[in-house]
Structure formats: C-alpha cells, structure tokens
C-alpha positions as CSV (number, residue, x, y, z in Angstrom):
1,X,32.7,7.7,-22.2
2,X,34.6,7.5,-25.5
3,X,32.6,8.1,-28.7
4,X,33.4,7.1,-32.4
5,X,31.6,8.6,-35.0
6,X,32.4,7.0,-38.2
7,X,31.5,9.3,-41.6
8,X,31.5,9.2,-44.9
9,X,31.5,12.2,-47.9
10,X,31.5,15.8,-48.0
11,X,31.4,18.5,-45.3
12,X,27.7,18.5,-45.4
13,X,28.0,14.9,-44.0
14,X,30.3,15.8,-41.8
15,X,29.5,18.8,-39.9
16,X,26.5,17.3,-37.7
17,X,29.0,14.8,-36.3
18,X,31.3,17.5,-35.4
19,X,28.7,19.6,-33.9
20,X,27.5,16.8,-31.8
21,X,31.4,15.4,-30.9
22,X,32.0,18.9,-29.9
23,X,28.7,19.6,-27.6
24,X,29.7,15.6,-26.4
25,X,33.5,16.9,-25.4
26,X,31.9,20.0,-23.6
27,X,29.9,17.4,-21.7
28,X,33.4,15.6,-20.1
29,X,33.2,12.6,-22.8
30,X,36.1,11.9,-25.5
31,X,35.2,11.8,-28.8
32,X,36.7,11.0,-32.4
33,X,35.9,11.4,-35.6
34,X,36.7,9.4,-38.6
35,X,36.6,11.7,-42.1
36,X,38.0,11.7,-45.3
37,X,42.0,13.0,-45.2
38,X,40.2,16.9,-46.6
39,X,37.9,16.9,-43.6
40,X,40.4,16.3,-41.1
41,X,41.4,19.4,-40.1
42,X,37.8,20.9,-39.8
43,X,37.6,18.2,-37.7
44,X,41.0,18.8,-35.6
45,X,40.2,22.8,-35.4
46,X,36.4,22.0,-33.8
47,X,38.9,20.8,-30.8
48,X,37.9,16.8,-31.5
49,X,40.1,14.4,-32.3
50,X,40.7,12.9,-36.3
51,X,41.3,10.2,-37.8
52,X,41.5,10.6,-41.6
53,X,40.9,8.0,-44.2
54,X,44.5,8.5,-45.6
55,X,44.1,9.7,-49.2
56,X,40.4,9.8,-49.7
57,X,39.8,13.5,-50.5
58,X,35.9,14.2,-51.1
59,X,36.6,17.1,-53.1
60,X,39.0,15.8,-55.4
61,X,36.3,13.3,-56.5
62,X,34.1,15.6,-56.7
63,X,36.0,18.2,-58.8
64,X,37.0,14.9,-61.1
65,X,35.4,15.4,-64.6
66,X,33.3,11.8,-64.1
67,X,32.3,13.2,-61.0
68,X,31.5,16.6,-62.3
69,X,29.6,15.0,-65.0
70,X,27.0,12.6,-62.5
71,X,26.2,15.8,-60.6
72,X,25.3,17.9,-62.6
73,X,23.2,15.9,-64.9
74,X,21.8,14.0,-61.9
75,X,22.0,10.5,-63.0
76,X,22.0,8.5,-59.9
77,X,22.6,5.0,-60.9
78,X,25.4,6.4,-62.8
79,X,26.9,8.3,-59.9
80,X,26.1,5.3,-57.5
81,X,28.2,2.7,-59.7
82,X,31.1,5.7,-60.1
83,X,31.0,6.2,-55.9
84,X,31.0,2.3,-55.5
85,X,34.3,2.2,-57.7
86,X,36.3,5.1,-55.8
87,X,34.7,3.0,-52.0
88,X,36.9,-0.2,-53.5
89,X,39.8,2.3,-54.6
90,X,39.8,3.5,-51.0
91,X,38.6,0.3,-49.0
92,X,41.9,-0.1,-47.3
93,X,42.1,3.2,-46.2
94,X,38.4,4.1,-44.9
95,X,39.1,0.2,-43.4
96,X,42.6,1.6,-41.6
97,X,40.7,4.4,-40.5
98,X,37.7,2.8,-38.9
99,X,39.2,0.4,-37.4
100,X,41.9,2.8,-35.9
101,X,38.9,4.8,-34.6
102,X,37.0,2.3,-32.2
103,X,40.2,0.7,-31.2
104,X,39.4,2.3,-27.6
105,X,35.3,3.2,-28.4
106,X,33.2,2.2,-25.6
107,X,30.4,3.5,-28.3
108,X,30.1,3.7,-32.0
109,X,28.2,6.3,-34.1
110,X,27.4,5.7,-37.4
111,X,27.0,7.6,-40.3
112,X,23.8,6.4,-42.6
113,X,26.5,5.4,-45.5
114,X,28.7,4.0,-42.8
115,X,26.3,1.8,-40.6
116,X,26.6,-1.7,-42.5
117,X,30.4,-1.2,-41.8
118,X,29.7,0.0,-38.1
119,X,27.3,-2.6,-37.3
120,X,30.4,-5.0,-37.6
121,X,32.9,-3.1,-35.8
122,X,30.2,-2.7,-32.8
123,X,30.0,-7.0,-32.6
124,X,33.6,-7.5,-33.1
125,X,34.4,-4.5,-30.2
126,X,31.4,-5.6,-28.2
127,X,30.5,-2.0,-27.7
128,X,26.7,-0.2,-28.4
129,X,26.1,0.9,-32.0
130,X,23.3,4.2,-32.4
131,X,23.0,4.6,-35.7
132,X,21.7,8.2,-36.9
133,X,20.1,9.4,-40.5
134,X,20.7,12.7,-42.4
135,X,17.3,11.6,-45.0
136,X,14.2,9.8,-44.0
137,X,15.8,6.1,-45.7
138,X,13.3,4.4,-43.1
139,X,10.4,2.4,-44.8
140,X,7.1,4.6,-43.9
141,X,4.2,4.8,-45.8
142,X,4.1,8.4,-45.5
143,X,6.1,9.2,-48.9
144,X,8.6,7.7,-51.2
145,X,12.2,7.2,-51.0
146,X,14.3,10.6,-50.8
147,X,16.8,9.0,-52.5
148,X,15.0,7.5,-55.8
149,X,13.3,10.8,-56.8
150,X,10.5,8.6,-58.3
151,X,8.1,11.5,-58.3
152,X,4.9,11.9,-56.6
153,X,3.8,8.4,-55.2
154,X,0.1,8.4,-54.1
155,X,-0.4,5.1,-51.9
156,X,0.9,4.4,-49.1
157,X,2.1,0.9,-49.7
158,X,3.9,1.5,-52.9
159,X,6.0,4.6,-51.1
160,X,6.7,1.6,-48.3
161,X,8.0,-0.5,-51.3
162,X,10.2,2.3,-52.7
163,X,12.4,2.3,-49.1
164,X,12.6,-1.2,-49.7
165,X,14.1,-0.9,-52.8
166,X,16.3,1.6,-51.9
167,X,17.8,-0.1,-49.4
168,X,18.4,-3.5,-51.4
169,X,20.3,-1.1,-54.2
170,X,22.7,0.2,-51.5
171,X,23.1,-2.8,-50.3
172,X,24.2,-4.2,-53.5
173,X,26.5,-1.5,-53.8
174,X,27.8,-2.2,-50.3
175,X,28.1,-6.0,-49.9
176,X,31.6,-6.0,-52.0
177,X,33.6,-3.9,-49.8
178,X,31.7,-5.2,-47.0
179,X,32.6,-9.2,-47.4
180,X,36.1,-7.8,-48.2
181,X,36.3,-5.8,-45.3
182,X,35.2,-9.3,-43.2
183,X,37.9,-11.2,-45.0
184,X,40.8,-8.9,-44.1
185,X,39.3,-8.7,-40.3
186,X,38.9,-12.3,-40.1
187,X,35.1,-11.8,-39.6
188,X,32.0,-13.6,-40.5
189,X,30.0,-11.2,-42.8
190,X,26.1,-10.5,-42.1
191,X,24.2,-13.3,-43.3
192,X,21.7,-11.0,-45.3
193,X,21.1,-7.3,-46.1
194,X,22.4,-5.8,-42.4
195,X,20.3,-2.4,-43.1
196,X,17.3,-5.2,-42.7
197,X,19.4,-6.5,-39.8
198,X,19.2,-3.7,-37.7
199,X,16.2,-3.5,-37.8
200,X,15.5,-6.1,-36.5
201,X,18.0,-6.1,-33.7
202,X,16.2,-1.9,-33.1
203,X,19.5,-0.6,-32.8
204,X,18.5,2.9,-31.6
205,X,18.6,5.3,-34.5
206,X,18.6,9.4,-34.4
207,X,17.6,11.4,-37.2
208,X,19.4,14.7,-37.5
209,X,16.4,16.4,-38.8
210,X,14.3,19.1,-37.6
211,X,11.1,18.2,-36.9
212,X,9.3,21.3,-38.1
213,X,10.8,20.6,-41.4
214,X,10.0,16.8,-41.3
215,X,7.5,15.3,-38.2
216,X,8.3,11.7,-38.0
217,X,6.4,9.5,-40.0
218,X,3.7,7.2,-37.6
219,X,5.0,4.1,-38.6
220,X,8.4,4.0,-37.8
221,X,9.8,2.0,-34.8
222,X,10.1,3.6,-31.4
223,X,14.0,3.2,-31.6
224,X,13.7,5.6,-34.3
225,X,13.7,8.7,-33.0
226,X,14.1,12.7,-34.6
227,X,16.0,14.4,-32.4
228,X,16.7,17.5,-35.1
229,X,19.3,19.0,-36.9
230,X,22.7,19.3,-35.3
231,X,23.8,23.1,-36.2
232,X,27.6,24.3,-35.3
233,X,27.3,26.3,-32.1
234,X,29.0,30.0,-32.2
235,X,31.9,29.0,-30.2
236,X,32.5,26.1,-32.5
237,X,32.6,28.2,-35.6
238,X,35.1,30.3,-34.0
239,X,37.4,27.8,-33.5
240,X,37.2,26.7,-37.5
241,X,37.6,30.5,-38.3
242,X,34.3,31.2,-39.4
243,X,32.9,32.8,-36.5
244,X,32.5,36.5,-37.9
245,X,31.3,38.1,-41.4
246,X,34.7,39.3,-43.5
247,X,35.0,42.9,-43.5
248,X,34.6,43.4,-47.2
249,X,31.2,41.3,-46.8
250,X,30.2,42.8,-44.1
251,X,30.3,46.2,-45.9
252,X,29.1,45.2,-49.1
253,X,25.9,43.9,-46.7
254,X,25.7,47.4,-45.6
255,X,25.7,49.1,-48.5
256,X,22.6,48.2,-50.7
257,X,19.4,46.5,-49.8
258,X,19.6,42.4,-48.4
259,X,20.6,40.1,-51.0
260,X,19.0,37.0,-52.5
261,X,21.8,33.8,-51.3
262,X,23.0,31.5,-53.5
263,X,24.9,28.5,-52.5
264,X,25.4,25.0,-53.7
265,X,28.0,23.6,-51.2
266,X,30.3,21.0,-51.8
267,X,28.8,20.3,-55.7
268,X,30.4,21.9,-58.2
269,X,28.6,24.2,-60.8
270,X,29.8,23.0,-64.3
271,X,29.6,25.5,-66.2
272,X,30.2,28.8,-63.8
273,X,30.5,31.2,-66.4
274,X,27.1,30.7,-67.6
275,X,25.8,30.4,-64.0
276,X,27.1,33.8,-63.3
277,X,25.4,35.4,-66.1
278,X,22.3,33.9,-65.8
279,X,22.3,35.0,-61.8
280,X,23.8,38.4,-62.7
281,X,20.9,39.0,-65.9
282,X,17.9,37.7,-63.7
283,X,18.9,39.9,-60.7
284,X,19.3,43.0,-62.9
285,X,15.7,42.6,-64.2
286,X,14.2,42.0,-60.8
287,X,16.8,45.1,-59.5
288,X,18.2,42.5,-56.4
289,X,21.5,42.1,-55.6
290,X,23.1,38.4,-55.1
291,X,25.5,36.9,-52.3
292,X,27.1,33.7,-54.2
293,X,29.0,31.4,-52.0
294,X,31.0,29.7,-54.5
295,X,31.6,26.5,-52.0
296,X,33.8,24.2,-54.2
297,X,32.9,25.5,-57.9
298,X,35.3,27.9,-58.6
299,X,33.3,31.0,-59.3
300,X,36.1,33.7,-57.5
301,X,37.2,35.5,-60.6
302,X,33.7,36.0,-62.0
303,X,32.6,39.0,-60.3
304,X,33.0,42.1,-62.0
305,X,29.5,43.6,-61.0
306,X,28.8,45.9,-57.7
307,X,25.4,43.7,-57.4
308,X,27.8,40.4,-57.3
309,X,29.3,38.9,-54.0
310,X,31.5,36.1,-54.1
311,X,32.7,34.2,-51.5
312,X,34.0,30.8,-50.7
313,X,32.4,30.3,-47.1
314,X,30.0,32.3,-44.6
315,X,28.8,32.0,-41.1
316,X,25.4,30.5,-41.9
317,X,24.2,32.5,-38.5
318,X,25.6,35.8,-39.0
319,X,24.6,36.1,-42.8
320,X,21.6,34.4,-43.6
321,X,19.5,36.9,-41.4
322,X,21.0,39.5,-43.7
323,X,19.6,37.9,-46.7
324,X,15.9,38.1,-47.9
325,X,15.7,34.8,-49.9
326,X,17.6,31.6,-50.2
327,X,18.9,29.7,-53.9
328,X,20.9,26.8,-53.3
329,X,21.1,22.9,-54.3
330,X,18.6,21.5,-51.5
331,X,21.0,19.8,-49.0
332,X,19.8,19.2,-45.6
333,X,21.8,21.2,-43.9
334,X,21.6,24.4,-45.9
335,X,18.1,23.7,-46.4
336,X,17.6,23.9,-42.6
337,X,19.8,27.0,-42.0
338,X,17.7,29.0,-44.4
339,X,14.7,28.2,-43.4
340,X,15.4,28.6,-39.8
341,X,17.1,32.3,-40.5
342,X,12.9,32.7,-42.0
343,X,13.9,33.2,-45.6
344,X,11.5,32.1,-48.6
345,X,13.9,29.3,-50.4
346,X,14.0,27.8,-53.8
347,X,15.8,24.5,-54.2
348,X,17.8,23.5,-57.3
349,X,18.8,20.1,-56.8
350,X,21.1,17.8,-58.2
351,X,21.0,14.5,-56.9
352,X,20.0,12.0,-54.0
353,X,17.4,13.5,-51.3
354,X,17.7,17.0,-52.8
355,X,14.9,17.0,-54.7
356,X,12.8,15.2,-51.7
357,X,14.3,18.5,-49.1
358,X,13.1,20.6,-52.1
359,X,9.7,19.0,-52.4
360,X,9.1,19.5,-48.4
361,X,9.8,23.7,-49.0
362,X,7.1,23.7,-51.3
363,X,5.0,21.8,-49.5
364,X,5.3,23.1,-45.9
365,X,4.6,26.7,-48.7
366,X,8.2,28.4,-47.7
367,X,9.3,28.4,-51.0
368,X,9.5,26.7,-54.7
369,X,11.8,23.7,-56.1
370,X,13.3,22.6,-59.4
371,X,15.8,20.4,-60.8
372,X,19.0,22.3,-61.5
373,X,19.4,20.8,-64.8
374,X,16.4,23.2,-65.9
375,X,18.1,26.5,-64.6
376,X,17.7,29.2,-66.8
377,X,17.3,32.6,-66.7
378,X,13.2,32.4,-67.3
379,X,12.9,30.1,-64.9
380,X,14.9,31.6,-61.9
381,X,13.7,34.8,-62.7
382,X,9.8,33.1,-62.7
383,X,11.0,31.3,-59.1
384,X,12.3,34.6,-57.4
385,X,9.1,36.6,-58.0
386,X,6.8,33.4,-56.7
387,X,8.9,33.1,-53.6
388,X,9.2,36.5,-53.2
389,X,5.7,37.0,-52.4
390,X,4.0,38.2,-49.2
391,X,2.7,34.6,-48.5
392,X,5.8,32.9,-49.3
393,X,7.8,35.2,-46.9
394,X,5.4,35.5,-44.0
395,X,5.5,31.3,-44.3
396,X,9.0,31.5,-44.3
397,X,9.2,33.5,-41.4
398,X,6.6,31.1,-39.1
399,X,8.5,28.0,-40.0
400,X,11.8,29.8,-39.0
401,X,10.7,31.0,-35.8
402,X,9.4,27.3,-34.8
403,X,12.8,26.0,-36.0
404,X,14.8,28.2,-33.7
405,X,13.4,27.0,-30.7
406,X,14.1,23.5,-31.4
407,X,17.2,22.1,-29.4
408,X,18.3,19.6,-32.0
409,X,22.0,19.2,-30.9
410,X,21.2,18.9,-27.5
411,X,18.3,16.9,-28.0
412,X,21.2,14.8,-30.1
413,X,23.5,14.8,-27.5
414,X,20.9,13.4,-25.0
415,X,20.1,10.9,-27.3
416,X,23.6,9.5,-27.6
417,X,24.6,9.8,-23.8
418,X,21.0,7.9,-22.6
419,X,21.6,4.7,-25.4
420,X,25.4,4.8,-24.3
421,X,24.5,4.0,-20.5
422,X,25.3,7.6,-19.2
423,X,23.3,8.4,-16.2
424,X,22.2,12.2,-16.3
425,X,19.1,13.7,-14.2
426,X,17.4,14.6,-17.3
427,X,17.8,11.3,-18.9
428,X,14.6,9.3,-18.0
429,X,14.4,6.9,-21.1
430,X,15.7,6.1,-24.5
431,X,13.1,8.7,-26.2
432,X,14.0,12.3,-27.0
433,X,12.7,14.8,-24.9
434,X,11.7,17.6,-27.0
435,X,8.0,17.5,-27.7
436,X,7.8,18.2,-31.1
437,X,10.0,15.3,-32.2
438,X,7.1,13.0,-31.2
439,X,4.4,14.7,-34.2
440,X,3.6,12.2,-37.0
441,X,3.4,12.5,-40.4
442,X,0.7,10.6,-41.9
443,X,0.8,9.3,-44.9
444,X,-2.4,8.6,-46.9
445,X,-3.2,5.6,-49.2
C-alpha cells in the first residue's frame, strides 16, 4: 500500500508524519511525504521518500521580521492574514508538490492545515482520505477552541460555538487558494466550508494526541478517534543524526546537578540577549543550572556562563530524563516529551493552541503556564519555585509513567492500515485498540 502524507509548516508539524511513514515502511508499505523544501531532508534521512514544496522554506518565514514580529507578540489574526499571504505566494508550489505526491497514492494522509486541499485530491484520485489532528479543532462542548485563546469559557454550548467559529475563520483564509487550486486542476471546488464537509461524509480522523494528556471529548463522532502522539522511534533518530547526546553535553550533564530545559522550537526568541540574561539571573538566584536549546533563534554565541548550555538540537529521549524541569513555548510535541520524561513543566506560549497545551499542564497539576509576552525575570523565577515543588513533581512523574505506556505510533499505524483496507490479525475494526484512547472528557455546562 502506497501512502501520501501531505503537510504543512514547521518541523513540529512534521515529525509525527515521519514517525508514522517510517513505522508504515517498516511494516512493507511505501510511503511519501510532502514538506516544505527545509524539511526535505529530515524527511529523506528518516529513510521515506520527499517531495518538497520547491522554495517554501518554514524557517525563512519564520526568521522574516513580519514573521518575527506576529510571534512574539502573539497576535493571531495578524499572523493568520500574514500566513494566508506567503500560502498565495507559494500556491503553485505546495500545488506542484501535492499533486506530485498522490500521483501513485492508493491513500491520502492529511495534515489538519492540509485536509480541505486533500479532501480534493482524494475525489479527483478516487483513493481513501484519513485525515488526522495535531489540536482538538473538533466542535466538543468540553472546552473552547485551542486555537482562539478566548480564555476560560464556562458552558458547554458556547465552547461548541467557538470550534465553529474557528473553523469558518480558516476557512475563509483557505477558500482563495482552494478555488484557485480547482481552477488550475480543472475541478469543481466544494460547494460550502469542506472542514463541515467531512464531517459529514465521517471521513475517519486520528488525533496524534496522547490520551493521558487529552481523553477525548464524549461528543465527538466515532470516526474520530485519539490514537496518541506519534514520537520518533530510537532507530529513526539515528538515521537523522540525533540518536546520541554530544560529548560536550553529555559531560556538561555530568558535571553539576540536572538542569532546568529550556526550549522553544521552531519560534524564534526576539530579543535573545535579554532572554539570556533573564534565564542566566533567575537561575543564579534559585542556584540551578539551564540547558537552552536554541531551536531556530539564534542564541549560540550567548553563553559565557558554566551554568549555561546551549545547543541547537537534542535527543528528546536521551536528555529530558536528565533534566529536572521543563520551560519551553507549549507545542504539542515538546509538551508531550516532557511530560512523558515526568518532568514538572511551565509553558510560555506564543500563539495558536499553545496556550490551550499550556492550560491542560496546569490543569492535569504537572506544571504552571503563561504567555511569553509576560516573561520576566519575577515571574520565571516565581514559575520555577511553584513547579518545583514536591506536588508538582510527584504529578509530573505519575502522568509521565502513564504516558510511556501508551503506544501512540503504533496505535497510529494501526489506525491508518485498518481505514486503508489492509487486513492484519490485529485489525478487527476501524476503532483504535488501546484502551485508554476510548476515556471521555466531559465537559460541563
């Protein structure tokens, strides 16, 4: 069986797909992934084969001083009307690219940005479309939007009414590149909003997100299903180069007690100098030493302090157990890796579901959460002593053992293979087998 996963934006976006193409290729399928052109070799060195969206380069936008500016001050109309501007700058590419991708697909994955797109390709190919979700964009009653940050939302049929709106906003933002898209493929486009579409036609959808950290809400659909969070196995890493700790890391780790983490992925810090000293003054109160993983801020030629680490990337696996707390910008899948490695986390988001990921640590009591436009010295100093607590960390350390036993890439992989008509022993129906995936989340009104 020949899968096409079609995705869209940074690596955090992208890695699930290439965990799951991966375990899929290990299973005797073929698999490819479409990515923007900087993805393409992560992509390529995970042993699956690319497709790049020639000339869209994630990071470039992101490093861009417009793009700079909408993350860090987290103004997400702003940034959605700036991202819908570079989509039509790159439509003929990421349109090249997908199209290129399912020219032999006998199934089509979509990412969540990528599914309106997708849900064309699947009709004009005549092939099976699974869709899959990195944030709970599902209408549910059991809280608001993730991607609105409209606070705390008490009843349930206003939270319901926030998906809703959500989904008509992208939508909106989509239908441009989508009825151009039709034009140049000679299509017809959907007749209405397709995100309302597919719902209607219950095109199966998994939701990379682990259950412990999110039960599924009640209300959805049976076709939607949380199969859990799609993690890079060890082999994997390898292959990408990232399958052991640099020495110099590894003896800095060695040499003093385990370090708080700091990372904030593929969004850039603006103003790293004062980052760095705020980290470094905070740390020296408290007497803690910090790991920073710069991601794609360019922090490398700040450190001049023996209580400083800086580096660009880590294996998630071998360093996070190393660590004693987590501090990064609330994305799902760092999010997930620290809280499964047990460690008390504090979230300073920036933008989109961040601050809903940030929201669930203090709720499920593993950790705090602010917005990263209020960082300061006070208050990170304030955060590291609250989730440095004995409660906090014994928390952390429950939800983290659950976590690990989840089988969320398999799981995945199961998913994918029973919806795509492949007959396996295991696979009895089209609902995920791991028990846990089947808790609700109730909301109350």
């Amino acid at each position: 069986m020949r899968f096409a996963f079609l995705t869209m934006g940074t690596r955090g976006d992208t890695q699930p797909y290439v965990a799951l193409a991966s375990e899929l290729v290990l299973r005797g399928h073929q698999a490819v992934i479409a990515s923007s052109e900087d993805l393409a070799e992560l992509v390529r060195k995970a042993g699956v084969e690319s497709v790049p969206y020639s000339g869209l380069r994630m990071r470039e936008l992101f490093d861009s001083p417009h793009g700079k500016a909408f993350l860090a001050r987290g103004q997400f109309m702003r940034f959605l009307q700036w991202s819908s501007t570079e989509q039509a700058r790159h439509e003929r590419a990421v349109l090249d690219g997908v199209v290129q991708a399912t020219e032999r697909a006998e199934v089509i994955v979509s990412h969540p940005l990528l599914e309106v797109g997708a849900r064309t390709l699947a009709q004009w190919r005549k092939v099976p479309l699974i869709r899959t979700q990195l944030a709970p964009v599902i209408p549910t009653r059991a809280f608001p939007s993730p991607v609105l940050n409209l606070g705390r939302i008490r009843w349930g049929a206003l939270r319901h009414w926030t998906h809703r709106l959500a989904r008509t906003v992208f939508w909106r933002a989509a239908r441009p590149a989508h009825l151009s898209a039709c034009r140049k493929l000679g299509l017809e486009p959907a007749p209405r909003n397709p995100h309302v579409l597919l719902e209607e036609e219950q095109v199966p959808c998994a939701h990379l997100v682990s259950p412990t950290l999110l039960p599924r809400p009640s209300d959805w659909a049976p076709h939607h299903v949380t199969t859990g969070h799609c993690e890079l196995p060890g082999a994997v890493r390898a292959r990408i180069g990232e399958g052991s700790i640099e020495p110099a890391l590894d003896r800095w780790l060695q040499s003093g007690t385990p370090p708080i983490y700091f990372g904030f992925g593929s969004l850039p810090v603006l103003e790293p100098l004062t980052f760095i000293r705020a980290v470094r003054d905070v740390l020296e109160v408290l007497g803690l030493r910090g790991l920073i993983v710069s991601g794609w801020s360019d922090l490398q030629a700040l450190a001049d302090d023996e209580r400083l680490f800086i580096t660009s990337s880590v294996n998630h696996d071998a360093v996070l157990p190393r660590c004693q707390a987590a501090v990064h910008h609330g994305g799902l899948g760092t999010t997930t890796a620290t809280l499964a490695a047990g460690l008390p986390t504090l979230v300073c988001s920036v933008l989109l579901d961040q601050p809903f990921w940030g929201g669930r640590v203090e709720e499920l009591g593993a950790g705090a959460w602010m917005p990263f436009q209020r960082f300061s010295v006070a208050r990170l100093g304030e955060a590291l002593e609250q989730i440095l607590s004995e409660p906090v960390k014994a928390r952390a350390r429950e939800l983290g053992a659950r976590m690990r036993e989840e089988r969320g890439l398999q799981n995945t992989a199961d998913f994918m293979e029973q919806h795509a008509g492949v007959a396996r022993p295991e696979a009895t129906s089209g609902e995920c087998s791991l028990p846990v995936s089947r808790t609700t989340h109730a909301g109350k009104d």
